[in-house]
C-alpha angles and dihedrals in degrees: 000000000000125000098250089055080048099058090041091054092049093050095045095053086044093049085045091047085044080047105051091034084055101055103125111118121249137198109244116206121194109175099283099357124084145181163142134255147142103279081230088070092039086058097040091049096049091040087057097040082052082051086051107050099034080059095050093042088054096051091048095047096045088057093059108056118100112257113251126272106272107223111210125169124241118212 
């Protein structure tokens, strides 16, 4: 197991520990919408939505950039 799989596995048992410990359920209010749901689901879905757009942010970033200077030899 490498370290990096390591580190993942530790912060997703500690975010599902934050998740079961936090199950009360919770009014949500978004300008005109409410509702009500378990806190659990709130986090995860904002957890997932942050997965989301950071994904998306990457890609689009990662479009933009210039490509790299192609080095040829001239002889």
């Amino acid at each position: 197991m490498t370290p990096k799989r390591i580190v993942f596995l530790v912060l997703g048992l500690l975010f599902a520990t934050f998740i079961v410990q936090n199950a009360d359920v919770v009014q949500v209010r978004f300008l005109f919408w409410s509702a009500q749901a378990s806190r659990a689901l709130v986090i995860l879905g904002a957890f997932v939505l942050g997965i989301i757009v950071g994904w998306v942010t990457g890609r689009v970033l990662k479009k933009e950039e210039p490509p790299p200077p192609s080095f040829t030899t001239e002889t």
